[in-house]
N, C-alpha and C positions, 0 to 999 in steps of 0.2 A: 446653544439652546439645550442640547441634548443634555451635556456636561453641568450646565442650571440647574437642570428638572434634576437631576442624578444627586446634587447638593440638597436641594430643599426635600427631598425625599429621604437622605441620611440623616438629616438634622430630625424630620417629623419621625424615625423610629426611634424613642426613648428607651424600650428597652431591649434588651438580650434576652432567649428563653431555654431552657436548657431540659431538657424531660431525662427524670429515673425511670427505663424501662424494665431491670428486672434486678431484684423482684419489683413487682408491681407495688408502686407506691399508694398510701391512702391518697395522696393527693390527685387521683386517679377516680375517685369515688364516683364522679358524673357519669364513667362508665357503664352503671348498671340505670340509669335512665334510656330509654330508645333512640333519644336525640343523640344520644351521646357517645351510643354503643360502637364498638366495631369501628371505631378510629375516626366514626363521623362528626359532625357539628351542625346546628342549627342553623341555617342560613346568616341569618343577624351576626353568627360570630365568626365569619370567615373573614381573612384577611385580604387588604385592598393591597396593590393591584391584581394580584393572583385570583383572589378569592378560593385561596387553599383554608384548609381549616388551620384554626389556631396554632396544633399543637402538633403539625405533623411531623411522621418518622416512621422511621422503619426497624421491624423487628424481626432478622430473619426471613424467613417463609411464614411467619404468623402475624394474625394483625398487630399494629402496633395503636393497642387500646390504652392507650394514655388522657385520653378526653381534654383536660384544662390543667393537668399537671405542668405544664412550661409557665403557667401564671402565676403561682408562687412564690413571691421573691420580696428583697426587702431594696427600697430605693431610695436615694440620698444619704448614703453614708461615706464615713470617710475613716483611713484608718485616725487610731488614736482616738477617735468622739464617745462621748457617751452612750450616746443613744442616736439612733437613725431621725433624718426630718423629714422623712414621706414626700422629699420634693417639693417643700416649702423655703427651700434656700437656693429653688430655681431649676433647670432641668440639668438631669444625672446624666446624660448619653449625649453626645463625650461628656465628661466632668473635668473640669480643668484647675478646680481648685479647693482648699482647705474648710469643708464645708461648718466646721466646727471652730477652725484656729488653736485646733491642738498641736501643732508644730511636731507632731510625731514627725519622725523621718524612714523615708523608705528604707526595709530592710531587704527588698531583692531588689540589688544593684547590677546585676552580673550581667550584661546583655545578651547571654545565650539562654539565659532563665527569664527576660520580658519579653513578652508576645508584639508588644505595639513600640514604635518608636524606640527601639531598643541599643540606637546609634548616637541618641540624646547622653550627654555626659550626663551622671545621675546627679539633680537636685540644681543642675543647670535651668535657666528660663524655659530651655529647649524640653527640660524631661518634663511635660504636664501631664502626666499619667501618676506621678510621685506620691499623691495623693488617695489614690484606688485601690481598693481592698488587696489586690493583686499582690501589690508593691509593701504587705505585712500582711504574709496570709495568716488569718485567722483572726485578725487585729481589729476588722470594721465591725461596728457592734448590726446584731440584728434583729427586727424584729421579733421572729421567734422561727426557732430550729429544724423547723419542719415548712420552714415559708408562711408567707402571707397572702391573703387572695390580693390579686391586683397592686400587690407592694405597698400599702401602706393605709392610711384612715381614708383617700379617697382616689380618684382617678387625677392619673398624671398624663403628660402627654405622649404620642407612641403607640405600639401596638402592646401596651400591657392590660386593655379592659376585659376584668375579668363578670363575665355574661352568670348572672342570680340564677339558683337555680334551688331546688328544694333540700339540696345539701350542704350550700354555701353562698357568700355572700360578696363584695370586694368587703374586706378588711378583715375578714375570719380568720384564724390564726392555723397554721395547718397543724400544732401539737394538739389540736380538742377533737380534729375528724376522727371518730370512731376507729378502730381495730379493724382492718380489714386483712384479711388472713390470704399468705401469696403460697404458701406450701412449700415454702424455705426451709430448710432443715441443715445449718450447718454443724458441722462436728467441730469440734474447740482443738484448735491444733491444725487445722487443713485448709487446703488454700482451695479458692472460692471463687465464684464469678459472676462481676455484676453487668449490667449495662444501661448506659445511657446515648444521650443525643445531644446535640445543639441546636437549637432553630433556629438563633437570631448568634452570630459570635461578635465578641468582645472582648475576646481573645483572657488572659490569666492563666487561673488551675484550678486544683479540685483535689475534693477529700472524702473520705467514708468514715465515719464517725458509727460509736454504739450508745446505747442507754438501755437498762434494765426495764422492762415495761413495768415492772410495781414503782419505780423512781416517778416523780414529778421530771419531765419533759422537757428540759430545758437545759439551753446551750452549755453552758456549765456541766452537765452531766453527759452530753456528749463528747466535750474537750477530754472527760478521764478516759476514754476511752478512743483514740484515735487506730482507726486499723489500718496496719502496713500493708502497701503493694509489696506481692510478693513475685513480681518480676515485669518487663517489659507487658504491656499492651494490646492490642489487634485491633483493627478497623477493618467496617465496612466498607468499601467505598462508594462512588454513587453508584456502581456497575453493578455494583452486587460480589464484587472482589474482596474478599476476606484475606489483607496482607498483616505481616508484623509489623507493629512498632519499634522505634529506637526513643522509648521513652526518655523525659526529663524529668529527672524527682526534685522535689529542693526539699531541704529538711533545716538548713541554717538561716535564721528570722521568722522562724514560723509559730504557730500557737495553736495547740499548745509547742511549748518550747521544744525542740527537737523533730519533732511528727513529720512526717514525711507528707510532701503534697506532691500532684502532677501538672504539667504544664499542660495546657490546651494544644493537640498536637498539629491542629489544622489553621493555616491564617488566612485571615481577608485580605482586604487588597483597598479601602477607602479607608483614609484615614482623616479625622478633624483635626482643626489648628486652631489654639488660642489666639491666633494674630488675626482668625478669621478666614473662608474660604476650607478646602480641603485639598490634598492630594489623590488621585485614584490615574493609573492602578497599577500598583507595586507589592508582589505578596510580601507581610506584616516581615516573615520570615520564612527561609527556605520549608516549602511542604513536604510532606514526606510519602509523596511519588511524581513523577511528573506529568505536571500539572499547569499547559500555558495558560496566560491569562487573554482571553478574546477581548479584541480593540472595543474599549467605551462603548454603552448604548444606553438605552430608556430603561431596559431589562437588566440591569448591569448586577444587582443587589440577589444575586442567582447565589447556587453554586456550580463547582466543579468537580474533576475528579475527586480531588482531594485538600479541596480548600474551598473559602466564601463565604459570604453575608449574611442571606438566608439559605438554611440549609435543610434540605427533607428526606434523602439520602442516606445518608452517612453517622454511622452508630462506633461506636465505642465498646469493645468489651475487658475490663480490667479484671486481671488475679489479684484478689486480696488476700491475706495468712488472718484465718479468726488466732484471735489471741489465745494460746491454750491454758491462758489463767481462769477465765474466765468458766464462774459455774452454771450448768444445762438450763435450761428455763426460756423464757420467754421476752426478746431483745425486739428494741426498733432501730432500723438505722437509718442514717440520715447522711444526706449528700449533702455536699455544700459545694458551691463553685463561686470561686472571688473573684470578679472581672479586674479588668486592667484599665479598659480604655472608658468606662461610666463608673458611675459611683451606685454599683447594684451587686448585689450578691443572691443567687438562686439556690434555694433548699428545699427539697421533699424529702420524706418519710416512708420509709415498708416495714412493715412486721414481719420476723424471722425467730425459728425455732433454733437455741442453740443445746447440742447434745451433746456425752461424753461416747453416745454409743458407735461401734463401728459400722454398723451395718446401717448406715441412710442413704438418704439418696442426694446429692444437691443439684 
């Protein structure tokens, strides 16, 4: 019974949620509402069965004032399609198939580079992930580059409702929210440091992207500029332990062509099957501390040390190199995360000063 409830309660989260905490993204902007301030949420939009708020995480010793940032995202894509179906070609979370029939084929084969089901021969019956942004990063098209409210023109099933509010809508595009100023100042040539979260995993990777804020906004103008990690990792974990990473980069089948992306470095432990039914619980793949996993329960969809389902704990801090091509002015960047195991891809947006000068601060 227990192992039931724990299925039908996998199936009804649709989506994954992933928050940029610093710099602070616009997609962030409910923050400066009351309801919204100081990492709270309006009653109505807390999550069942916790009733934790939407978008929670952690930032250090300081709040993590993220608001509705984890609801940005784009849903029903596949790689190779044209354009996303907002979840009109049925639910994205697991995705198990060609939502488009563009017969692209997965270009990360290598099982120590997939997150989920990574022991599946690639493009076997067995690999149904083949299909998921993950599996050609850069390759699923998306709504727009800064995320979508609630992932697409209306509400899908899952925990992706994104709650009206004077500054947004579901279906607002996150490249039109206003300029919201984070007091990022990088230098052109210097390695850099961002952070984020997972709420919900779905395991894939992840990228940091630039665009010129006088540019028009859009994905294309973040592909020319893709910014390299400039070495291994660090995580929080849920204790509050800030260890190193032994990160994974891929940079062959990716898009743009060469760019370097990161593996998500934490895994679940539930996994769906196109044949129907799931597995639980076996971490996706080895975590990177140890980290048992507690026999089955009602609560299962938790996390842990350093891996799990839902997660509220456990932060991300990556070194990036700014490009020192690049001239001083006024940039946005954009995160993008390509899951593996649904057909959803998560983006926000921060404004960031880039300078030639020595003396800033980052």
């Amino acid at each position: 019974m227990v192992m039931a409830r724990l299925f039908l309660y996998f199936i009804a989260t649709a989506a994954a949620h992933s928050n940029l905490i610093y710099p602070k993204p616009r997609n962030a902007i409910d923050s400066l509402l009351p309801g919204w301030k100081g990492g709270k949420a309006p009653p109505v939009a807390h999550w069942h069965p916790h009733g934790d708020v939407p978008c929670a995480c952690r930032n250090d010793t300081d709040v993590c004032d993220v608001a509705q940032t984890c609801l940005w995202f784009t849903v029903g894509t596949s790689i190779g399609c044209k354009e996303p179906d907002g979840g009109d070609k049925g639910g994205a979370n697991p995705n198990f198939k060609d939502r488009c029939g563009s017969g692209m084929k997965a270009t990360v084969n290598d099982p120590l580079q997939r997150t989920i089901n990574g022991n599946a021969v690639a493009f076997s019956e067995e690999d149904w992930t083949k299909f998921n942004p993950w599996r050609a990063p850069g390759s699923a098209p998306v709504y727009d580059p800064c995320g979508r409210a609630g992932g697409g023109p209306h509400e899908t099933g899952g925990e992706g409702v994104y709650t009206t509010t004077k500054f947004a809508k579901l279906g607002d595009m996150g490249s039109k929210l206003p300029k919201q100023p984070t007091g990022a100042v990088w230098k052109a040539g210097s390695t850099v440091e961002a952070k984020w979260s997972l709420r919900a995993n779905h395991g894939g990777g992840y990228q940091y992207r630039l665009c010129p804020l006088k540019s028009n906004l859009t994905e294309d103008c973040f592909q020319q500029t893709p910014m390299p990690f400039a070495g291994d990792s660090s995580m929080m974990m849920a204790n509050g332990t800030i260890t190193k990473l032994k990160s994974t980069f891929v940079s062959e089948g990716t898009l743009p062509a060469g760019s370097t992306w990161q593996m998500v470095p934490v895994p679940g432990y539930v996994i769906g099957s196109p044949k129907g039914g799931f597995t639980c619980c076996k971490h996706w793949f080895e975590p990177p501390c140890y980290d048992p996993i507690h026999v089955p329960h009602s609560d299962q969809l938790t996390e842990g040390m350093c891996s799990g389902e839902w997660l509220t704990n456990i932060t991300f801090y990556d070194q990036l190199r700014v490009p020192d091509y690049l001239e001083p002015g006024e940039y946005v960047l954009s995160f993008r995360w390509d899951c593996e195991s649904s057909a959803q891809v998560w983006q926000s947006c921060a404004d960031i000063t880039i300078t030639a000068d020595a003396d800033i601060f980052i």
